[in-house]
N, CA and C of each residue as an Amber inpcrd file, in Angstrom:
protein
   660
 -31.0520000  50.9450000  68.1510000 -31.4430000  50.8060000  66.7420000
 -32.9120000  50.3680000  66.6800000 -33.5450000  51.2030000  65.4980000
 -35.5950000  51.2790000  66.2820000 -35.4680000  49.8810000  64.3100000
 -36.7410000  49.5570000  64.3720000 -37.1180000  48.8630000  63.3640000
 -38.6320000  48.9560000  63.1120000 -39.0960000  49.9090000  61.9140000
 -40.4870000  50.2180000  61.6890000 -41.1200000  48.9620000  60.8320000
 -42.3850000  48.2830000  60.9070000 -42.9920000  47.7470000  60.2790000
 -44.5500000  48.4290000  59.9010000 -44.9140000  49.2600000  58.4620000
 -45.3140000  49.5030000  58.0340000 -46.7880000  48.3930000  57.5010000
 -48.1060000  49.1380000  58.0640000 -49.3890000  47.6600000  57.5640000
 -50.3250000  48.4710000  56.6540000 -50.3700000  47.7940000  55.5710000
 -51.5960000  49.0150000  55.1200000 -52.7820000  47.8480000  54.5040000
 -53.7310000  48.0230000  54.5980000 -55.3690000  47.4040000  53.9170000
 -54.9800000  47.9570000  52.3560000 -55.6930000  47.3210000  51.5430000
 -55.7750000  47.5720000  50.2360000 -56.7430000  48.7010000  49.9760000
 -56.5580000  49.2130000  49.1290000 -57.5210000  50.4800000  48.6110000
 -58.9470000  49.9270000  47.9970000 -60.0930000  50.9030000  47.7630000
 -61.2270000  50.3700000  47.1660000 -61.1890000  49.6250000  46.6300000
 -61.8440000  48.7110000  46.3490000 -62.1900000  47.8870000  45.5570000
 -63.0660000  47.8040000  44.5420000 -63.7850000  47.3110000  43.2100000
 -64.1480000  47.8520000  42.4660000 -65.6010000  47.0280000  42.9590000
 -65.9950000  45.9880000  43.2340000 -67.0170000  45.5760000  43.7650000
 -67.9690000  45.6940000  44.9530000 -66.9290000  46.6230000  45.6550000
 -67.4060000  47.7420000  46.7190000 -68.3170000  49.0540000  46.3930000
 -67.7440000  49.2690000  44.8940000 -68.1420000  50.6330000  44.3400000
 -69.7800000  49.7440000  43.2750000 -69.1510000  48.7030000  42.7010000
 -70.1880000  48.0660000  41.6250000 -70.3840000  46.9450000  41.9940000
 -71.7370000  46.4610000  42.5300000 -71.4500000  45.2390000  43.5950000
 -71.8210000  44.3560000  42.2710000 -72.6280000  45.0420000  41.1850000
 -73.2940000  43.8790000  40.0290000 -71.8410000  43.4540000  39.1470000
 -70.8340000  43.6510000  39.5940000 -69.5060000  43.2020000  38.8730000
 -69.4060000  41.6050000  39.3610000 -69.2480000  41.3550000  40.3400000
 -69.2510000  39.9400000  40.9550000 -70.0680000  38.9630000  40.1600000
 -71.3320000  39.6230000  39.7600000 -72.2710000  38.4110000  38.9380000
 -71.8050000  37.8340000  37.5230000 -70.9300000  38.7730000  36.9920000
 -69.9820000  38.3990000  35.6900000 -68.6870000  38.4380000  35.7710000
 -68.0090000  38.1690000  36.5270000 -66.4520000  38.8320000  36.6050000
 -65.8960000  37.1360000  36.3080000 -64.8740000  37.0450000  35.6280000
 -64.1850000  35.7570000  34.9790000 -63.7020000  35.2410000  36.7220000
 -63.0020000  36.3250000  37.5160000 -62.4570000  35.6250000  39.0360000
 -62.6760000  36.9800000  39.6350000 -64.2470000  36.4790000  40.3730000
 -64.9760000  36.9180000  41.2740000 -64.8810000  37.0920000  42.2530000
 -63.7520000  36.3970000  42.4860000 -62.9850000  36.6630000  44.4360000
 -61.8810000  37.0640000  44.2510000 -61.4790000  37.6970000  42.8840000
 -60.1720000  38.6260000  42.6610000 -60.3760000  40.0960000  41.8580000
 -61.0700000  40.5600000  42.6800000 -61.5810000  41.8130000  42.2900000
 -60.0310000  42.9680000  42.1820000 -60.3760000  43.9750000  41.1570000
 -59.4510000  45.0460000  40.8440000 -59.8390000  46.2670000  41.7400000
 -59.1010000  47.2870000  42.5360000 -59.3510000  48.0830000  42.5610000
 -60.2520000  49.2930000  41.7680000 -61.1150000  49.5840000  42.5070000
 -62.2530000  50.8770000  41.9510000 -61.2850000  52.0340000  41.3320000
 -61.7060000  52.7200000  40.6810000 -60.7230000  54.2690000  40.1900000
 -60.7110000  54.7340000  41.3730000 -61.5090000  55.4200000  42.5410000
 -61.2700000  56.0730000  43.6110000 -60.1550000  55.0940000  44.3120000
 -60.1100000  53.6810000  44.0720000 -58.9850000  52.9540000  44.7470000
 -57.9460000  53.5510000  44.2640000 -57.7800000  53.1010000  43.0940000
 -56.4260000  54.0030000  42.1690000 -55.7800000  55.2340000  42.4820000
 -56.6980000  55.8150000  42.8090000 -56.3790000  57.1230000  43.3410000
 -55.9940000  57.2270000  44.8210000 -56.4520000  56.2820000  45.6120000
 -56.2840000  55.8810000  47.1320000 -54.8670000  55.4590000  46.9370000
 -54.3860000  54.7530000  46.5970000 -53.0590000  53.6420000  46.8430000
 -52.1470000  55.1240000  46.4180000 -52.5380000  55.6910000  44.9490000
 -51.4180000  56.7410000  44.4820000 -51.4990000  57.6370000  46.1700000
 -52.1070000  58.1410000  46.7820000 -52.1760000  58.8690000  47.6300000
 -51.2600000  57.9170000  49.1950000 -51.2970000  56.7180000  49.3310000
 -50.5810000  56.1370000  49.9150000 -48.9060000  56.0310000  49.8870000
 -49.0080000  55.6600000  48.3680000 -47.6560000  55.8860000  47.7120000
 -46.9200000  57.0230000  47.9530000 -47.2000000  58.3990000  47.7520000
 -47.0980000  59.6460000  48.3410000 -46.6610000  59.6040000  49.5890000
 -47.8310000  59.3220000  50.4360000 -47.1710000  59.1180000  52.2450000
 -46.1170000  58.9350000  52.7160000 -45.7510000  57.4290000  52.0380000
 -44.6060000  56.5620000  52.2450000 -43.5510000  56.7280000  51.3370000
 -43.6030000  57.6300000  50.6620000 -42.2850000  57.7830000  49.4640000
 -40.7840000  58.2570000  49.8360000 -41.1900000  59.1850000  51.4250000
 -39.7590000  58.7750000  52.0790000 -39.4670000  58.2360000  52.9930000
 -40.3410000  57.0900000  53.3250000 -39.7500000  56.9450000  54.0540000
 -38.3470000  55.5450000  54.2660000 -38.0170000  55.5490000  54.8360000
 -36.9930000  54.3380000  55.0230000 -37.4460000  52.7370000  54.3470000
 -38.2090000  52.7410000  53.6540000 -38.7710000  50.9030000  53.9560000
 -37.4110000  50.4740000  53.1020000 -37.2680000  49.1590000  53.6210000
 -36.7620000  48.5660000  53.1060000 -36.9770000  46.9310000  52.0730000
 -38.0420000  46.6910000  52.6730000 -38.8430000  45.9120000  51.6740000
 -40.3370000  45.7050000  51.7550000 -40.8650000  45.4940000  50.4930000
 -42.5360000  45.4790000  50.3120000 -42.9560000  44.2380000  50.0550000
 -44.0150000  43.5800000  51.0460000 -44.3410000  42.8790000  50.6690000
 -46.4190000  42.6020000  50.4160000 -46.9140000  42.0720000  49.2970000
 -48.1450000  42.1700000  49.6510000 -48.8750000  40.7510000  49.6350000
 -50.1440000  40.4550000  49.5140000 -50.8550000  39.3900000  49.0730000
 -51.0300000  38.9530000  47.9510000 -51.2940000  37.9710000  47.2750000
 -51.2010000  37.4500000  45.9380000 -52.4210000  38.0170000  45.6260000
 -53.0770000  38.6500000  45.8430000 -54.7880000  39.0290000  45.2710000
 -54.3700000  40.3360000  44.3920000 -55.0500000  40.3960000  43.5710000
 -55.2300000  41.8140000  42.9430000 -54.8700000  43.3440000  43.0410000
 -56.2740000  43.1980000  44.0320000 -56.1080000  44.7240000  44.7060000
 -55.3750000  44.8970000  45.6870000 -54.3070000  43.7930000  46.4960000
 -53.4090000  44.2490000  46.8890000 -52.2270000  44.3760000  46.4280000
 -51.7960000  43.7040000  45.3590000 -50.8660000  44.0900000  44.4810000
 -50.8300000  45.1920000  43.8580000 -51.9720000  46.1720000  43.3940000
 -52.0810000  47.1140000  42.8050000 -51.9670000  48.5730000  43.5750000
 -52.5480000  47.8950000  44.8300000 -51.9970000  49.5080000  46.0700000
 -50.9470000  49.0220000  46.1980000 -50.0640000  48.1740000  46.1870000
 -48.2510000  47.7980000  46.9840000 -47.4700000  48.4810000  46.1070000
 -48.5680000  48.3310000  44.3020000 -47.0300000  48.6640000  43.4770000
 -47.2780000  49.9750000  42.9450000 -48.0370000  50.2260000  43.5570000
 -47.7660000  52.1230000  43.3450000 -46.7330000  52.4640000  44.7260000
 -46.9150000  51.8110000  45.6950000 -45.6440000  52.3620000  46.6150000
 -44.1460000  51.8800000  46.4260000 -43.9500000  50.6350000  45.6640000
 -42.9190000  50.0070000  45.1630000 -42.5830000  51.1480000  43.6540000
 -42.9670000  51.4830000  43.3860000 -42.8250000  52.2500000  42.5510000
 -42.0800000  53.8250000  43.2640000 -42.6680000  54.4250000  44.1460000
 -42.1630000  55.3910000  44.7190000 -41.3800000  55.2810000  45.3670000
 -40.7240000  54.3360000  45.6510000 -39.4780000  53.9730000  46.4010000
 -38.2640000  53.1050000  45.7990000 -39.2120000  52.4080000  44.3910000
 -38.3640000  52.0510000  43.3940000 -37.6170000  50.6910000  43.8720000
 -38.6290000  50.4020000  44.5900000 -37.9890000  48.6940000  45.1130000
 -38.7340000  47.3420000  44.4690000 -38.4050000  46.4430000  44.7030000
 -39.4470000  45.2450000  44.3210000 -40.2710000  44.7260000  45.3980000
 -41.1430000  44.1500000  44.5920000 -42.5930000  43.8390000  45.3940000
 -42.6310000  42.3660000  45.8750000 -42.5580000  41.9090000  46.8710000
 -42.5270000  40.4660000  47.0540000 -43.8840000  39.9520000  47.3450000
 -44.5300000  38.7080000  46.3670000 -46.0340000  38.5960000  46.8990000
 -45.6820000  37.3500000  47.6990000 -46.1460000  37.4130000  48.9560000
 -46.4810000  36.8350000  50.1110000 -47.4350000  36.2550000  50.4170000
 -47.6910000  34.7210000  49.9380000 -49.1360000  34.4210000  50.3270000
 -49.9770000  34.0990000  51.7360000 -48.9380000  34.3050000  52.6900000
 -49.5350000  34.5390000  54.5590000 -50.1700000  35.7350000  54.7100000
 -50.0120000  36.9750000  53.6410000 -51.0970000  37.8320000  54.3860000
 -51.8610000  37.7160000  53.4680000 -52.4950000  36.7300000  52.9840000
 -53.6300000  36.1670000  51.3590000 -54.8990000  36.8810000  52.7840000
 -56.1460000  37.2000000  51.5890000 -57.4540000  37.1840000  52.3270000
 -57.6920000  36.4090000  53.1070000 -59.0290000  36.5380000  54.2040000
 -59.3890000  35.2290000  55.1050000 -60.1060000  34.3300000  53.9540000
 -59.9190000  33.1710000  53.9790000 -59.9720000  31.6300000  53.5200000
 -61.4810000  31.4850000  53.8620000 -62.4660000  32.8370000  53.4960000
 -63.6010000  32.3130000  54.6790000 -64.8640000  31.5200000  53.5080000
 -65.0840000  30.0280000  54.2560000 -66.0680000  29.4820000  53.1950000
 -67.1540000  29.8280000  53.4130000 -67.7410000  31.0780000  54.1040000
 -68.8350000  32.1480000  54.3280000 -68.8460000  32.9330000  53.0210000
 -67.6270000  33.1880000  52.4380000 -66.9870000  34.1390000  51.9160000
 -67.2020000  33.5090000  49.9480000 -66.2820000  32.5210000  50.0440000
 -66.4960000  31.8150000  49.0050000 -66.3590000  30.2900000  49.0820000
 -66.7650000  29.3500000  47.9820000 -66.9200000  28.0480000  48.1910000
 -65.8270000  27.2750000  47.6880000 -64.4980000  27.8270000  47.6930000
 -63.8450000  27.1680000  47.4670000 -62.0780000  27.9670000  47.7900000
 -61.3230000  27.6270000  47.4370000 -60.0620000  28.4250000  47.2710000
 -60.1820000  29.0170000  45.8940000 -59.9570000  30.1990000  46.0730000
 -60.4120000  31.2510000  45.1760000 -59.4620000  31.5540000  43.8690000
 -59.8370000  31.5850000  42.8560000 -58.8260000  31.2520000  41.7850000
 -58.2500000  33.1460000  41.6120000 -56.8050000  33.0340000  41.2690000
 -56.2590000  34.1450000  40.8770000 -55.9080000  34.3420000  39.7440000
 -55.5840000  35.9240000  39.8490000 -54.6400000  35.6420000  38.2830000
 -53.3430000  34.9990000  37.9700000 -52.5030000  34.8760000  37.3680000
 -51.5240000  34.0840000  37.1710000 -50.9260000  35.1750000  37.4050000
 -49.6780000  34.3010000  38.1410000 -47.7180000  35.0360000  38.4690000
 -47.7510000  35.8230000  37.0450000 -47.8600000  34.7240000  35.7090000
 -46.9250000  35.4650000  34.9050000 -47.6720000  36.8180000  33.9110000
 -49.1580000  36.4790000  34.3170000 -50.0750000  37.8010000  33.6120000
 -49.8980000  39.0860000  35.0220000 -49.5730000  38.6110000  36.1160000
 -49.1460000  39.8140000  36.9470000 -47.6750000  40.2130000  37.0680000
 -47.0950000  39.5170000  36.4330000 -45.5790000  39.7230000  36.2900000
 -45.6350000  41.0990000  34.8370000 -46.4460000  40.4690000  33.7750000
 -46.8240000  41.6220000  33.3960000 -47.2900000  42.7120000  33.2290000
 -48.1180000  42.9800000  33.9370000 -48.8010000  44.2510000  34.2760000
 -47.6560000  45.0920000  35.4680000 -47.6090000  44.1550000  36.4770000
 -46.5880000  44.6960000  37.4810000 -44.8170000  44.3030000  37.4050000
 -44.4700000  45.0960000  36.7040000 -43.2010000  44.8840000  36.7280000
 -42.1140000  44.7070000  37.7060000 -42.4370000  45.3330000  39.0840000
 -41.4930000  45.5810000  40.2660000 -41.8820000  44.0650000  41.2740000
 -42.8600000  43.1700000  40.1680000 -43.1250000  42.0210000  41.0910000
 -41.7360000  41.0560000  41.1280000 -41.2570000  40.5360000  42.4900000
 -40.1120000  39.9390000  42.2560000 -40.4280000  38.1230000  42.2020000
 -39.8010000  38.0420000  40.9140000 -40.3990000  36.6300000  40.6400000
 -39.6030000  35.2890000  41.6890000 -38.6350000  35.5320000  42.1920000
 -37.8550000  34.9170000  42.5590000 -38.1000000  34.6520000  44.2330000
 -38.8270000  35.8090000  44.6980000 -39.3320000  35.5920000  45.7990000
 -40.7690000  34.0790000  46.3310000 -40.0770000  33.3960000  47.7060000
 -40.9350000  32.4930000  47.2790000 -41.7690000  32.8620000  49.1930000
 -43.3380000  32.2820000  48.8150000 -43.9240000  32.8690000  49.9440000
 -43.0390000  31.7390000  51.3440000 -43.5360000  32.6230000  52.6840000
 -42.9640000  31.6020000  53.4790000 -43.9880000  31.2770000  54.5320000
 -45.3950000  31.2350000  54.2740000 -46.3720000  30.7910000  54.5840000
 -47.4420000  30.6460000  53.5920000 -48.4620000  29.3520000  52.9180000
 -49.3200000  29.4830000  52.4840000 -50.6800000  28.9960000  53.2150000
 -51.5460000  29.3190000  52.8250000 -52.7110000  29.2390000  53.6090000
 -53.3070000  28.1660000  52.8040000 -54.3490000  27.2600000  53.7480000
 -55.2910000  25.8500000  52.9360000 -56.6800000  26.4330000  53.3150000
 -57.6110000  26.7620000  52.4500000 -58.6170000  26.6250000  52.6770000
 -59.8650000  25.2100000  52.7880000 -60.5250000  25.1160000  54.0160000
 -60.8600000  26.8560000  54.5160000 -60.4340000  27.3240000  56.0860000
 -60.3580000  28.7150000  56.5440000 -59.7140000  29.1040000  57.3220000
 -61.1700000  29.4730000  58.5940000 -61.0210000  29.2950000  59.6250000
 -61.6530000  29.6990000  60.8640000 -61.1290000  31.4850000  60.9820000
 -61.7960000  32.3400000  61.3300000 -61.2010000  33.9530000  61.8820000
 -60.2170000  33.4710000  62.6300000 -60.2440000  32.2830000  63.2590000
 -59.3130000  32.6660000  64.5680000 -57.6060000  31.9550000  63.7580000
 -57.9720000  31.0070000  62.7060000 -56.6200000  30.4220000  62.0110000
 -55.9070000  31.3330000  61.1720000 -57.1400000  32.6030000  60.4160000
 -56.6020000  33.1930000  59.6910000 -56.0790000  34.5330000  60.2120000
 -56.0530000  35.0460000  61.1770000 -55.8220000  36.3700000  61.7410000
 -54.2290000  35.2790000  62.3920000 -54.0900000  33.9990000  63.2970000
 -53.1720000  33.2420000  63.4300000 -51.8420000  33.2060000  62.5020000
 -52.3290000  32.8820000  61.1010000 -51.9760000  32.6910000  59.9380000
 -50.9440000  34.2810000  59.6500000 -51.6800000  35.6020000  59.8380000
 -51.2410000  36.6550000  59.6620000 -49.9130000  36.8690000  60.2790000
 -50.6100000  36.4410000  61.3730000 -49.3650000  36.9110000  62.5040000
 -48.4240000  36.2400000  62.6790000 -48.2000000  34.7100000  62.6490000
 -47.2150000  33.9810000  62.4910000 -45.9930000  34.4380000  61.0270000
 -46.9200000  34.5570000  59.6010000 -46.3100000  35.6350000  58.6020000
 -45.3360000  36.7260000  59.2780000 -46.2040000  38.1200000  59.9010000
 -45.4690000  38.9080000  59.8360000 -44.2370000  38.5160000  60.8660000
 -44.7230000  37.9140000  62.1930000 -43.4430000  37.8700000  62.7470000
 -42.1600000  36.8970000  62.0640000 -42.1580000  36.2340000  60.8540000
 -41.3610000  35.8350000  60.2270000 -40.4550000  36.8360000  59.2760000
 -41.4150000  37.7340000  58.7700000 -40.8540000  38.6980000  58.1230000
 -39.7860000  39.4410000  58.5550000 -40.6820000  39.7240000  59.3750000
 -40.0560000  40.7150000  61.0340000 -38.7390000  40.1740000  61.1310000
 -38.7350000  38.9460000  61.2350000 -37.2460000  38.5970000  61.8470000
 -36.2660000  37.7640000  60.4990000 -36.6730000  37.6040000  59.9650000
 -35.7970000  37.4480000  58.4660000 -35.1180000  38.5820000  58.0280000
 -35.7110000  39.3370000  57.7270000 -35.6030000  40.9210000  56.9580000
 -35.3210000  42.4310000  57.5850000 -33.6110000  42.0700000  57.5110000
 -33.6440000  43.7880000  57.8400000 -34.0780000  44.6080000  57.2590000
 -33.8870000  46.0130000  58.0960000 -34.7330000  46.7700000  57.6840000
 -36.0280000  47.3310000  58.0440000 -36.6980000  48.3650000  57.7480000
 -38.0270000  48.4390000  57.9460000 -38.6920000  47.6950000  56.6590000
 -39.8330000  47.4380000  56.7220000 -40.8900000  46.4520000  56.2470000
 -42.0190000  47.2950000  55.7550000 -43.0710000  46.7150000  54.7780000
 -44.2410000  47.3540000  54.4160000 -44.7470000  45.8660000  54.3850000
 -45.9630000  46.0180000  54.9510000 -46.7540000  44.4030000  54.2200000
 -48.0310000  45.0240000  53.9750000 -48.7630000  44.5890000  52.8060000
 -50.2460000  44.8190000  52.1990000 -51.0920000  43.4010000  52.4410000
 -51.9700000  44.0980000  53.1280000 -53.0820000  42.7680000  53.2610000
 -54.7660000  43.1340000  52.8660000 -55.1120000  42.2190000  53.4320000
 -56.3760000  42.8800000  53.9370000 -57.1200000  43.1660000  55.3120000
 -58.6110000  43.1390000  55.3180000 -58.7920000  43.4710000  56.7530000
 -58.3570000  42.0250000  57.7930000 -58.3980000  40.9730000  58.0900000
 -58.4500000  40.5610000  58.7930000 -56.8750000  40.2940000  58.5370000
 -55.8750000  39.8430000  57.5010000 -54.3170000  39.5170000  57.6390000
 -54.0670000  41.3830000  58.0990000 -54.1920000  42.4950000  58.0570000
 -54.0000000  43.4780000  58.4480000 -54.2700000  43.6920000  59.8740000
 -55.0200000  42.8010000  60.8550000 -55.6550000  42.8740000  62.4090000
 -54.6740000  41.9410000  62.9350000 -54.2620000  40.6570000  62.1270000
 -53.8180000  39.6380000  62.7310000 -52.3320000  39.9750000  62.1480000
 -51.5470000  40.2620000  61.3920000 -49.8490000  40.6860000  61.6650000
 -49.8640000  41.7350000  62.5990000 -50.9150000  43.0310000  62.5390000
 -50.3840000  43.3460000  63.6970000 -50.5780000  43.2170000  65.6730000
 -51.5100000  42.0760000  65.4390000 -51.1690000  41.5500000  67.0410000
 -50.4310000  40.5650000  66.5520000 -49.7640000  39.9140000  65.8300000
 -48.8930000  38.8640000  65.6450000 -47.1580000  39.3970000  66.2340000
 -47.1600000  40.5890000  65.6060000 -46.2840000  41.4980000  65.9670000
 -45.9030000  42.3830000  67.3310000 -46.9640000  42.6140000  67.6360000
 -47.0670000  43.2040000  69.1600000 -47.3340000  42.3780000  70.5320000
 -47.7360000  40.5500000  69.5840000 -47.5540000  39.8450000  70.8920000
 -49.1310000  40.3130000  71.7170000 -49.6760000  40.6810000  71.4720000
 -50.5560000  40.8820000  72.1600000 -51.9230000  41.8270000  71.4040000
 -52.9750000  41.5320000  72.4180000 -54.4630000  42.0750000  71.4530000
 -54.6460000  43.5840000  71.5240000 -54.9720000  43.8950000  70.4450000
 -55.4280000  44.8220000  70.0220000 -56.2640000  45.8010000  68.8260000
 -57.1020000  46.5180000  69.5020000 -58.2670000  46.7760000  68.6620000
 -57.6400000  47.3000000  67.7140000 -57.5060000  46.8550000  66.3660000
 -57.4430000  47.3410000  64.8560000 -57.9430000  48.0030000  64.0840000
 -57.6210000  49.2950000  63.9030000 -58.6960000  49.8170000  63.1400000
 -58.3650000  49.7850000  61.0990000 -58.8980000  48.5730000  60.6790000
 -58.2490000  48.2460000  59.4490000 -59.5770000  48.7990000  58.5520000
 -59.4530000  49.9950000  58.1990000 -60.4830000  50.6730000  56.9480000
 -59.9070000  50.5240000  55.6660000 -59.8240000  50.5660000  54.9580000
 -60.0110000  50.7780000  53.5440000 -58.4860000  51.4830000  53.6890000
 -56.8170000  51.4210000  52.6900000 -56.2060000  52.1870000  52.5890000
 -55.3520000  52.7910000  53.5730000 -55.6310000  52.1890000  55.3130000
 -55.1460000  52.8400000  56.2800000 -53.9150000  52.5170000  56.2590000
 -52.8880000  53.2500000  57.1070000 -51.3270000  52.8630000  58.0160000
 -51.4040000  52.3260000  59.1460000 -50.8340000  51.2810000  59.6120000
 -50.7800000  50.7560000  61.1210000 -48.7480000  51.0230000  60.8380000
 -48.3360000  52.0560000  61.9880000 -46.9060000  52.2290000  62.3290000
 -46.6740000  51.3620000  63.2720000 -45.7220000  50.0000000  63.4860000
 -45.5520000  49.6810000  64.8720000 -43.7290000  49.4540000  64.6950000
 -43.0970000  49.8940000  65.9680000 -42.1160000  50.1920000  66.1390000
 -41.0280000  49.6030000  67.0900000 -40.2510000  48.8270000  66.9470000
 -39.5140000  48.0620000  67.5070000 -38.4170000  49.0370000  68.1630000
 -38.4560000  48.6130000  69.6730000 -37.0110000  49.5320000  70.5180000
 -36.3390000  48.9420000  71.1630000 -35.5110000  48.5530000  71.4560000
 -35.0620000  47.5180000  72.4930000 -35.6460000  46.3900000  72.8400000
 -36.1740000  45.2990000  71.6600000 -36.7290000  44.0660000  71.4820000
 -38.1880000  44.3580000  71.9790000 -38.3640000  45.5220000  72.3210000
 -40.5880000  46.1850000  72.5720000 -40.8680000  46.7400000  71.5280000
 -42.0170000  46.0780000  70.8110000 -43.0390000  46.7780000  70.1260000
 -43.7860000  47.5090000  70.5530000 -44.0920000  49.0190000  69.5200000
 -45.2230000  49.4810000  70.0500000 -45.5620000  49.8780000  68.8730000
 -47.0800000  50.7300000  69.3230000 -47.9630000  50.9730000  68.3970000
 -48.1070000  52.5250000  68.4740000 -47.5270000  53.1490000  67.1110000
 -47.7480000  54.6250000  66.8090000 -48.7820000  55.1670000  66.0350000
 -49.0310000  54.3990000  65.2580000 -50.1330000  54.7310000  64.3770000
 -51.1430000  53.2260000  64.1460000 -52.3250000  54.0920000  64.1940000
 -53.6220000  52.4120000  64.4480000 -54.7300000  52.8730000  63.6870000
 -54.4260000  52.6500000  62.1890000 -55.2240000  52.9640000  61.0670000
 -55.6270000  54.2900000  60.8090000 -54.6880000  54.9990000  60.3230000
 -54.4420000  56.3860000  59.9850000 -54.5010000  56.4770000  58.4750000
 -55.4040000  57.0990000  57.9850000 -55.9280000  57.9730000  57.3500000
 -56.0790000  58.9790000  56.7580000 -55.0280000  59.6900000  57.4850000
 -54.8680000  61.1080000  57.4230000 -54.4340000  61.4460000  55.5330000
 -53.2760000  60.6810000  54.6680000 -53.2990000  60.6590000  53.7940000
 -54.1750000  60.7300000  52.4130000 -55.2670000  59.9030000  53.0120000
 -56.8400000  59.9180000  51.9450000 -57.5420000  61.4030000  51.6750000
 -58.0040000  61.7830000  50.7700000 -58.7340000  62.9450000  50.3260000
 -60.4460000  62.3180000  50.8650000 -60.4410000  61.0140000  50.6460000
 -61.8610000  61.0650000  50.9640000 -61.8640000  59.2880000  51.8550000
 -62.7620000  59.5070000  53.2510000 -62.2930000  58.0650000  54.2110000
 -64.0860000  57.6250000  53.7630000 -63.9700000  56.3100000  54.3740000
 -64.8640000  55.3210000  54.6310000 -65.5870000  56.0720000  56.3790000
 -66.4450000  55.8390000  56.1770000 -67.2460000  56.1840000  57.4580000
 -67.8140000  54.8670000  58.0220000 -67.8400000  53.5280000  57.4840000
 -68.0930000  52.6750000  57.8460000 -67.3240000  51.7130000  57.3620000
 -66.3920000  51.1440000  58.1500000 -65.2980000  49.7160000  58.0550000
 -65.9360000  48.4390000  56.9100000 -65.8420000  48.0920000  56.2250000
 -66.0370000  47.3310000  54.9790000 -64.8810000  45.7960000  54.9680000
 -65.6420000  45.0860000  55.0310000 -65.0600000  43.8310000  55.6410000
 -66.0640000  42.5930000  53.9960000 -67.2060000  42.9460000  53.7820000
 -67.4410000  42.0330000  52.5970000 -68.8200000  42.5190000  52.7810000
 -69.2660000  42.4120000  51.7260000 -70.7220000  42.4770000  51.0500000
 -71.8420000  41.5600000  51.2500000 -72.7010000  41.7100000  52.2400000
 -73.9970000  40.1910000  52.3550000 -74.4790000  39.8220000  51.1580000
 -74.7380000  41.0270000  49.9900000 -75.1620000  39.8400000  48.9910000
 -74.2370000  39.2250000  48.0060000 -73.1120000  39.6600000  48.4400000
 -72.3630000  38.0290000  47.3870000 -70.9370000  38.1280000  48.3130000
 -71.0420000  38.4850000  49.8440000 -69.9730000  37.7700000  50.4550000
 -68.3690000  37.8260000  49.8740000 -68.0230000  38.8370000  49.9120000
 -66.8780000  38.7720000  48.8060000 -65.4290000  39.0860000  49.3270000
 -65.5850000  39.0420000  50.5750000 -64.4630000  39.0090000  51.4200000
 -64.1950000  40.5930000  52.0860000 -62.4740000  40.7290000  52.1450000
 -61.9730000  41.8080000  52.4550000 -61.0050000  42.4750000  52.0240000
């Protein structure tokens, strides 16, 4: 009996596309997906619409809620937000713990969010790379072993590098772009790795990996 765990990065972002959004945005470290994002996640959603998952889970941020619940939608399940695969905590990044939107203004917009779900890791800022990729991976392998089933988790780049060596037990180069799939596959208590940021789904890829912006640092 095999057990798939499904990783995907969040789709564009809108401060990726308009970096002068950050200088006015009410919560500046909770950016919305770009329209080409919108269109990225729907194209994700697609990918994964048959396949087996059995539960979705993403990050409390924005734009990963917004690529999760176009695939929660195509599979018609609920969305559990998970705050262990939250962004890196980086105070490079921002100067504080980063304010979100509220449960219950995303309870509205996203309906398939399951309110009842409670996270089973939260993160304290601020986070070191090496606590927060830690942080990831300790998450997914909880998931992993709580939850039958195959799995989807939405992160970003660095909780997307760190569940999946959290998961495989061991290092490996990540290729976490914008929107990608990481397939890793459980067989007889061995993980492996089938797919390592695949792409193939997107109409249009990133040619250069996007991790945060030098002039206003805005994460991943």
């Amino acid at each position: 009996m095999s057990k798939t765990i499904w990783i995907a990065r969040h789709a564009n972002r809108l401060d990726f596309v308009h970096p002068e959004w950050f200088l006015t945005a009410e919560l500046p470290y909770d950016p919305p997906l770009s329209e080409d994002g919108l269109y990225q996640a729907g194209q994700l959603a697609q990918r994964l619409s048959q396949e087996p998952i059995a539960h979705i889970f993403a990050s409390p941020f924005l734009r990963t809620i917004q690529t999760a619940h176009q695939v929660a939608e195509a599979l018609a399940l609920p969305l559990k937000l998970e705050s262990g695969l939250s962004e890196w905590l980086n105070p490079e990044w921002m100067p504080d713990m980063p304010d979100r939107h509220s449960l219950a203004d995303l309870q509205a917009q996203f309906p398939r969010i399951d309110p009842s779900y409670v996270s089973r890791v939260v993160p304290e800022f601020p986070e070191t790379g090496e606590i927060a990729l830690s942080r990831a991976g300790q998450t997914a392998r909880l998931l992993a072993e709580e939850f039958s089933g195959d799995l989807l988790l939405v992160g970003h780049g660095a909780s997307v590098m760190g569940a999946t060596t959290g998961i495989l037990g061991t290092p490996v180069q990540v290729n976490a772009s914008l929107c990608c799939l990481i397939k890793l596959v459980q067989r007889q208590q061995h993980w492996s790795i089938e797919l390592n940021g695949d792409t193939s789904h997107l109409t249009h890829r990133e040619s250069v990996i996007q991790f945060h912006r030098a002039e206003n640092k805005v994460g991943g």
